[in-house]
C-alpha positions in Angstrom: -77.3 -5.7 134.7 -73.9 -5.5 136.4 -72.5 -7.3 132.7 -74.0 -4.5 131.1 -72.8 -1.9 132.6 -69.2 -3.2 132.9 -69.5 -3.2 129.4 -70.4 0.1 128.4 -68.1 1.6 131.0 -65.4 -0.6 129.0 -66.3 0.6 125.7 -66.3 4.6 126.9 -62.7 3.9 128.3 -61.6 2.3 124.8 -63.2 5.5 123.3 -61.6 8.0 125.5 -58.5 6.3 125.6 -58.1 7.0 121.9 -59.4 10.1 121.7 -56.3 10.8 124.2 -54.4 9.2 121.7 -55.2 10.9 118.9 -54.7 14.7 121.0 -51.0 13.9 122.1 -50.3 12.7 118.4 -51.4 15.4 117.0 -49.6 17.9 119.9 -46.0 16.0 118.7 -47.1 16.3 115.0 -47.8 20.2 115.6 -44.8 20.4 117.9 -42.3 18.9 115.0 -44.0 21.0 112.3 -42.9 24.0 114.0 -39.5 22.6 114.5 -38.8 22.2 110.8 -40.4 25.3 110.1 -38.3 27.3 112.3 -35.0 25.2 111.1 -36.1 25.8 107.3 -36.3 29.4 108.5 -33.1 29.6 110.0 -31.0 28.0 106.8 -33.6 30.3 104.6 -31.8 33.6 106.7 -28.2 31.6 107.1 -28.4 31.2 103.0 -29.0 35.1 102.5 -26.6 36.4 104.6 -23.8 34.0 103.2 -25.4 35.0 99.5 -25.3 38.8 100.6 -21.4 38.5 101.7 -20.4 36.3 98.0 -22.1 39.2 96.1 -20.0 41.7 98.4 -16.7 39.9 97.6 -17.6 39.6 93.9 -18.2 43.3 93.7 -15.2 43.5 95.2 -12.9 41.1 93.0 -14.8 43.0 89.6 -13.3 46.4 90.6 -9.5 45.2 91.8 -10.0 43.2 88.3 -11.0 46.4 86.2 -9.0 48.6 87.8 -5.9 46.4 87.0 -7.0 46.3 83.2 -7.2 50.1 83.5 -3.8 50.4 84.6 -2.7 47.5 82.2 -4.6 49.4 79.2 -2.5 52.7 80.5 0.6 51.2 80.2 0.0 49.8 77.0 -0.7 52.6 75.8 2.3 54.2 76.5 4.6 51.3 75.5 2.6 52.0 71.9 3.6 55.4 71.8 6.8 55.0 72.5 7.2 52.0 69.6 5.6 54.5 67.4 8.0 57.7 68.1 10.6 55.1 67.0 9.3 54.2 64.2 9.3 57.5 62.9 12.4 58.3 64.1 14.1 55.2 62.4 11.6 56.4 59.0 13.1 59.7 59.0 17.0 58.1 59.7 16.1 55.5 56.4 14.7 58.7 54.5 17.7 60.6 55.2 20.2 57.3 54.1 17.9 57.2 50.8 18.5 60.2 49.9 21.9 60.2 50.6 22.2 56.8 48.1 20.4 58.2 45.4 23.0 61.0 45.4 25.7 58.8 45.7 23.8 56.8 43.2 24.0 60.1 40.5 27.5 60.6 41.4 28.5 57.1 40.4 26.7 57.4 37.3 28.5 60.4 36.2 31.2 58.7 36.9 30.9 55.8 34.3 29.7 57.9 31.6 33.3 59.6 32.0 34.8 56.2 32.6 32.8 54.9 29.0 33.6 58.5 27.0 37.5 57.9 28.2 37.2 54.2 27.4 35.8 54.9 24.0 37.9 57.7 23.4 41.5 55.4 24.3 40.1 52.0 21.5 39.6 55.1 18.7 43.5 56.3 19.9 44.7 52.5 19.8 42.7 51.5 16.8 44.5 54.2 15.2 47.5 53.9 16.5 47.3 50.4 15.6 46.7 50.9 12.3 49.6 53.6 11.4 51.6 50.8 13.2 50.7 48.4 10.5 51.0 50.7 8.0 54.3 51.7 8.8 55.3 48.0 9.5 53.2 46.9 6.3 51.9 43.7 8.7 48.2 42.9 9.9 47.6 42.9 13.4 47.7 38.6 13.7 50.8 38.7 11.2 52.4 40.9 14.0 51.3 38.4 16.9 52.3 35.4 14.9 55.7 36.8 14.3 56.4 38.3 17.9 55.3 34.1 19.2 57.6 32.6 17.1 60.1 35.0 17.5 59.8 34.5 21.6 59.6 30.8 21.3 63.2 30.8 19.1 64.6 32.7 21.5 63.5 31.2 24.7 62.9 27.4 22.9 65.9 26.0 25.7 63.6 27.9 28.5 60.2 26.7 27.6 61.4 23.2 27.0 63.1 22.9 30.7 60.0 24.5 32.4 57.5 21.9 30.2 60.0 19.0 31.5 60.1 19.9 34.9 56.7 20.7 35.2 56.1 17.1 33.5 58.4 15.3 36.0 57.8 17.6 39.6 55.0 15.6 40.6 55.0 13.1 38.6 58.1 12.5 40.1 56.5 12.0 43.8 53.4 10.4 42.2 55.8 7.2 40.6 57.8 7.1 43.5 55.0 6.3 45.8 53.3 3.6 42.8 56.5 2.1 43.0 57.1 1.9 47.0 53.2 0.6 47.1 53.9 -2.2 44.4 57.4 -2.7 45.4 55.8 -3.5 49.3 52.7 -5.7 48.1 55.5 -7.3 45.9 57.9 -8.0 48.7 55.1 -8.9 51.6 53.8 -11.7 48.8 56.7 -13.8 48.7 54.9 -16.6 46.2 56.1 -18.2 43.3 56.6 -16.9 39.9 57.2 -19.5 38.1 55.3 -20.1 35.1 53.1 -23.2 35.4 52.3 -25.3 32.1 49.8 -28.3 32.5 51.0 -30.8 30.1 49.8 -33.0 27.8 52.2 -35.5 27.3 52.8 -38.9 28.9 56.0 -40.7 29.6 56.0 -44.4 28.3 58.5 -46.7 30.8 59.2 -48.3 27.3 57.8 -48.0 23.0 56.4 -51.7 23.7 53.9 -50.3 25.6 52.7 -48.2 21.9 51.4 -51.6 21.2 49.7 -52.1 24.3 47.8 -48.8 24.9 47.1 -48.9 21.1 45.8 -52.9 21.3 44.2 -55.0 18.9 42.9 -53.7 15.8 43.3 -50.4 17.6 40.2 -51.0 20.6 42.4 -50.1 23.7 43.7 -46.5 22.3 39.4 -46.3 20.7 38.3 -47.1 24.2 40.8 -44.5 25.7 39.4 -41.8 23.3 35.8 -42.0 23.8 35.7 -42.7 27.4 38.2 -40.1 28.2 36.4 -37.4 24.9 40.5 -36.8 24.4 43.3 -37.3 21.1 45.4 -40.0 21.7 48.1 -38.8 19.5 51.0 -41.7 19.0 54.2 -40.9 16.7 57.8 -41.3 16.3 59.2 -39.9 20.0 60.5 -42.3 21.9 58.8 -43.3 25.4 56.5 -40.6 24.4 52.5 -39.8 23.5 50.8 -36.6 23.6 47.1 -35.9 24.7 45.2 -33.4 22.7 41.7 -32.0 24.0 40.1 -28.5 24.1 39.2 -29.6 27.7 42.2 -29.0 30.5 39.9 -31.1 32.7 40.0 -34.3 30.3 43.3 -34.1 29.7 44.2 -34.4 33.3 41.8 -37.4 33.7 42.9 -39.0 30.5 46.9 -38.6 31.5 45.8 -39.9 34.9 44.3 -43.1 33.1 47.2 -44.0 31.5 49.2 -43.8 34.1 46.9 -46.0 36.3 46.8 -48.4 33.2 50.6 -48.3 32.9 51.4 -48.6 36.4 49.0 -52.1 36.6 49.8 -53.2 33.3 47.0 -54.9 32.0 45.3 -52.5 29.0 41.9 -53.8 27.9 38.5 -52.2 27.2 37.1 -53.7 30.8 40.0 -52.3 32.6 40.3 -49.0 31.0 36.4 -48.4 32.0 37.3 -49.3 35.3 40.2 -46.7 35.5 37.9 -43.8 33.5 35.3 -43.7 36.7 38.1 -44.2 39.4 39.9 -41.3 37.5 37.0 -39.2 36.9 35.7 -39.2 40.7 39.7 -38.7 41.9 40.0 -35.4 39.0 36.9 -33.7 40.9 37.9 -34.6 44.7 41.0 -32.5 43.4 39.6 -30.1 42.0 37.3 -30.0 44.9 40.4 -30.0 47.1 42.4 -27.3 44.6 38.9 -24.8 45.6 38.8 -25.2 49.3 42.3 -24.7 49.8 42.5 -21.5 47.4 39.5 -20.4 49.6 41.3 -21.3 52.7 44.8 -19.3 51.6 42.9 -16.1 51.0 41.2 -16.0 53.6 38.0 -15.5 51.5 35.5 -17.3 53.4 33.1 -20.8 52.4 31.2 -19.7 49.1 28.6 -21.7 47.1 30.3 -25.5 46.8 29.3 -25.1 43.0 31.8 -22.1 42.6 34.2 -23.5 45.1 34.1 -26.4 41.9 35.0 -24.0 38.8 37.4 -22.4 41.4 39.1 -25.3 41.9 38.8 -26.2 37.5 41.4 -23.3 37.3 43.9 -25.4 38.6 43.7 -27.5 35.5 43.5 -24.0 33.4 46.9 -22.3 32.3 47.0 -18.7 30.7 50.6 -18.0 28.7 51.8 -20.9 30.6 50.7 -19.7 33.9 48.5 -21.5 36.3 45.4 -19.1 36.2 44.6 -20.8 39.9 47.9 -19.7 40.9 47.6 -16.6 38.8 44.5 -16.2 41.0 45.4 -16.9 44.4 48.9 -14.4 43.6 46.4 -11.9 42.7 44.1 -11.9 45.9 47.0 -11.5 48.0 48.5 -8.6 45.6 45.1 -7.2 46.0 44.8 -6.9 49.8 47.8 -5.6 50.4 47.0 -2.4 47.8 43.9 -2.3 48.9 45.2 -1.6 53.0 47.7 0.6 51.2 45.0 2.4 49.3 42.3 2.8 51.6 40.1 0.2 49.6 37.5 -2.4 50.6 40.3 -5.3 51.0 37.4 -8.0 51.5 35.8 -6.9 48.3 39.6 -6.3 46.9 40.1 -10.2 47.5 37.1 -11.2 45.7 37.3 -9.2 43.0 41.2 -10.7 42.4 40.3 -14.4 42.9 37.0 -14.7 40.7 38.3 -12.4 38.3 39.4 -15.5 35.5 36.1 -17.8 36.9 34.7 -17.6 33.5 38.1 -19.3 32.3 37.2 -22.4 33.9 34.0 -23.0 31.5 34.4 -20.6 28.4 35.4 -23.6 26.2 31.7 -25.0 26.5 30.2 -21.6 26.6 30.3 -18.7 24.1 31.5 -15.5 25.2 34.5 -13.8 26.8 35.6 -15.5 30.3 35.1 -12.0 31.4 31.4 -12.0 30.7 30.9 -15.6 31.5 32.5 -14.8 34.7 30.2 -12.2 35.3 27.2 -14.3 34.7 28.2 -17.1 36.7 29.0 -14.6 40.0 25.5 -13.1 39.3 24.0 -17.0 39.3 25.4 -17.6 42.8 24.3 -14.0 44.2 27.7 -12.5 44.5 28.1 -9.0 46.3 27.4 -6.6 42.9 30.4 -4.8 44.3 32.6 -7.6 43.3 31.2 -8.0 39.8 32.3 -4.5 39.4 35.8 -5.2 41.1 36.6 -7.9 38.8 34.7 -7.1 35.3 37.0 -4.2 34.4 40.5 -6.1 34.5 40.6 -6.7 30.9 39.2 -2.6 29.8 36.0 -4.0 29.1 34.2 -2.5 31.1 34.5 1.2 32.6 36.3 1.6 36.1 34.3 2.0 38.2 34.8 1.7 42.0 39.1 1.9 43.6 38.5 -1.8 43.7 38.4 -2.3 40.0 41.5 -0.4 39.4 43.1 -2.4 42.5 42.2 -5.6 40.7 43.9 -4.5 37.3 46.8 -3.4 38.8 47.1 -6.5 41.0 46.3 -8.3 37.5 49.4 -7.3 36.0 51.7 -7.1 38.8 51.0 -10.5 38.6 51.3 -11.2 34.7 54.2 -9.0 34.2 57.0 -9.9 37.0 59.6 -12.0 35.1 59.1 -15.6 34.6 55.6 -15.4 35.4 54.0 -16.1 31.4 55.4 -17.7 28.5 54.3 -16.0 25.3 54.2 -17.6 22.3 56.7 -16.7 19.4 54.0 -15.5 17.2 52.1 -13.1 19.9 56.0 -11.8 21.1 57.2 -11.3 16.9 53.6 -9.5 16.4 54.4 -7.1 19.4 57.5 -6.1 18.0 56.1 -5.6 15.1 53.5 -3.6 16.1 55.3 -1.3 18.0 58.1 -0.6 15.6 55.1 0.3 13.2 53.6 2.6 15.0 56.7 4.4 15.9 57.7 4.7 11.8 53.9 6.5 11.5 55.1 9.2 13.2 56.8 12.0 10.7 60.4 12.8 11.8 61.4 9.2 12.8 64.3 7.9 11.2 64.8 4.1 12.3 63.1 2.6 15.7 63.9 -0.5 17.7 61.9 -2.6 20.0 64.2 -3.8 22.6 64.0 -5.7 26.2 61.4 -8.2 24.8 58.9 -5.6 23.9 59.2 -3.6 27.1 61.3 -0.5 25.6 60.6 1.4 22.3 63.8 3.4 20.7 63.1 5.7 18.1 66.1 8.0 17.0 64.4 11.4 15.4 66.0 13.2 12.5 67.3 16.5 14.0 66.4 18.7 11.3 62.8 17.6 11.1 62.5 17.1 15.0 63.2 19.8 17.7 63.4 19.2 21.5 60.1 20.2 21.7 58.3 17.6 19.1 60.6 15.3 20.7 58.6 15.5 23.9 55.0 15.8 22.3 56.1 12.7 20.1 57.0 10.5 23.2 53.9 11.6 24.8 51.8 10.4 21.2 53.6 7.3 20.7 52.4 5.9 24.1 49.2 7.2 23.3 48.7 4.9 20.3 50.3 2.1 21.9 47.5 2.1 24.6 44.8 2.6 22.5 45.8 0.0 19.7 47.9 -2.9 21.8 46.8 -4.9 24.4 50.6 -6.2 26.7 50.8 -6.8 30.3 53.1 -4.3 32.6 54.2 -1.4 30.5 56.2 -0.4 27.8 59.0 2.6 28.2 58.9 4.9 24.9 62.4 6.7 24.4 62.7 9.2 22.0 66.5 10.3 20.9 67.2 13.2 19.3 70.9 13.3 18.6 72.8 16.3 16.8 76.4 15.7 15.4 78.7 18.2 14.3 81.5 16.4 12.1 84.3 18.4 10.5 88.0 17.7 9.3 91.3 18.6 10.4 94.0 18.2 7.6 
């Protein structure tokens, strides 16, 4: 019993203790309810008022902002009225100069339809005037002119022929005096050689025993010679002496250098002239080789391809009227550089120009074609500056001038070819020359007798007075060089000097 109600008294505390429970948990729930409540309240009022003042400063920003566009608008306004008023006042100022022009305008007008009616009026007075003067003079108008020009140019023919020679010679004058000081300097700073240079083809026996020898048995040594070496053996009556005869300078030099080998050892037979052909051969193109570099090396061109360094060096072996085209070469380069600084040229393309200029020489017995073209060719094969092409293609007129280089380059060309010594001509190219320039100087009408003097460099011609004045004297010199450029081909320059001489002979007895 006492278990039993323990129990029950247990089980009403459990009860009432939750029912306690449950009242104070829903007193804090109730409590916090009515603290958010009153919190969302108070940010619900905070958020109005703060909304309230943004919509009072916004009112307030719109009218500051459209009463500055009003004022804004205002002066606007104004500053397009005052643009306008000038307007119209510059309108009526151009208005006004209009029709101030358009009077001017009439009054010019009226002005050149006088000037026309006078103009008109004086050609009728001089037409007629003109033609009572022809009637009274009984000659046309161009009969008149014709008369009055010759009749001034017999009277004044002294005065016209001094002011056409000093206007000839004023600046020309200046113009050769500073050619000559530039080609008298590039001269004088080149202090080389100008000797004339012949390769030659002859060999010098120690004695005519050796004949035999280099001839041999049944003629097999001088055989052997000629097809190894692809050269003329040519044996005659001269003492001590043979001649070599090939169209190749290069095997000439290599068959002269055989036969010196062979005389120098002494024994002459097939085996031993073999021996001598390869030895030569490979000794002929170390000089060449050799004959390259060192041009290369004196003109301070700078290394090239080894394979033109080669036909370089083959000019060495090459002569040109008896002058060493190498030499010729090597002279011009220099020549070249020094009118080049003078000129205001491209001295490096100047020297290039000048010492590949003959490079076609060195091959143009095995190919067909001028050594100018075949020079041009081979410079284009190796990749040569095209600028140097052009330098070097025009020395011979070929070509056009084009570029100061290729003029420097001709010039330098016969600087070279003309000083004194420098070429040897041969009889039948110096008798044609004369010959050609004496005729061309008898073509002319007027010319009595003419003479070709100083080895071709000076042309006489004495003029028959009656037929020739001082005048036709001065035209003829001028047309007689003319022709001789146009129709003869000479290195350096030829002076034409025309003589007109007038002799008064009478007798005293």
């Amino acid at each position: 019993m006492n278990l039993a109600t323990g129990t029950i008294i247990w089980v009403i505390l459990f009860f009432s203790g939750m029912g306690v429970g449950y009242l104070v948990r829903r007193l804090i729930a109730d409590n916090r309810i009515r603290s958010a409540e009153n919190r969302a309240q108070n940010i619900l009022n905070e958020a109005k008022s703060k909304s309230q003042d943004f919509l009072l400063e916004a009112k307030n920003r719109s009218l500051k902002i459209l009463e500055d566009s009003k004022r804004e608008g205002k002066e606007r306004h104004a500053q397009l009225i005052r643009i306008e008023n000038m307007l119209s006042k510059k309108e009526s100022e151009l208005e006004s100069k209009s029709k101030e022009a358009e009077k001017d305008r009439q009054v010019l007008q009226t002005k050149i339809t006088e000037t026309e009616k006078i103009e008109a009026e004086l050609t009728e007075k001089r037409q007629i005037q003109i033609a009572e003067l022809e009637k009274i003079s009984g000659l046309r108008r161009d009969e008149a002119l014709n008369l009055m020009h010759q009749t001034i140019e017999k009277e004044y023919k002294d005065d016209l022929y001094e002011k056409m020679k000093k206007l000839g010679e004023g600046n020309q004058e200046v113009l050769d005096r500073k050619a000559k000081e530039i080609m008298t300097m590039a001269i004088q700073r080149y202090a080389g050689s100008h000797i004339s240079d012949v390769t030659t083809t002859i060999v010098n026996l120690p004695s005519d025993e050796m004949k035999g020898k280099i001839i041999g048995k049944e003629g097999r040594n001088i055989k052997t010679i000629e097809r190894m070496t692809g050269v003329d053996v040519i044996i005659d009556d001269t003492p001590e002496t043979l001649i070599l005869s090939s169209f190749d300078p290069v095997r000439r030099h290599t068959a002269k250098l055989v036969l010196e080998k062979l005389i120098a050892d002494g024994r002459i037979h097939p085996a031993k002239i073999e021996e001598f052909v390869e030895k030569a051969k490979a000794e002929i193109n170390d000089k060449i080789r050799e004959a390259g570099e060192a041009a290369l090396y004196e003109t301070g061109v700078g290394i090239v391809d080894p394979k033109l360094t080669f036909l370089l060096g083959r000019l060495a072996f090459r002569t040109s009227f008896g002058q060493n085209v190498l030499i010729h070469s090597i002279e011009m380069t220099h020549v070249a550089a020094i009118l080049a600084q003078e000129l205001g040229g491209d001295v490096s393309i100047a020297k290039r120009g000048a010492l590949f200029h003959d490079i076609g020489k060195a091959v143009d017995h095995e190919v067909q074609g001028t050594h100018v073209e075949i020079g041009r060719k081979i410079l284009q094969k190796f990749n040569v500056d095209e600028r140097v092409i052009l330098a070097m293609q025009s020395h011979h007129e070929e070509y056009p001038y084009t570029t100061l280089e290729s003029r420097i380059v001709q010039a330098a060309d016969a600087i070279s070819a003309a000083r004194p010594g420098a070429r040897r001509d041969t009889v039948e190219i110096y008798l044609k020359r004369l010959e050609d320039l004496e005729r061309i100087a008898n073509s002319f009408q007027g010319v009595e007798k003419s003479y070709a003097v100083q080895a071709g460099r000076e042309l006489r011609i004495f003029v028959t007075p009656a037929k020739v004045d001082d005048l036709t004297a001065l035209k003829m010199a001028k047309d007689i060089a003319k022709r001789i450029e146009e129709e003869m081909r000479y290195p350096g320059e030829i002076k034409v000097n025309v003589i007109r001489e007038t002799r008064a002979i009478e007798y005293a007895r």
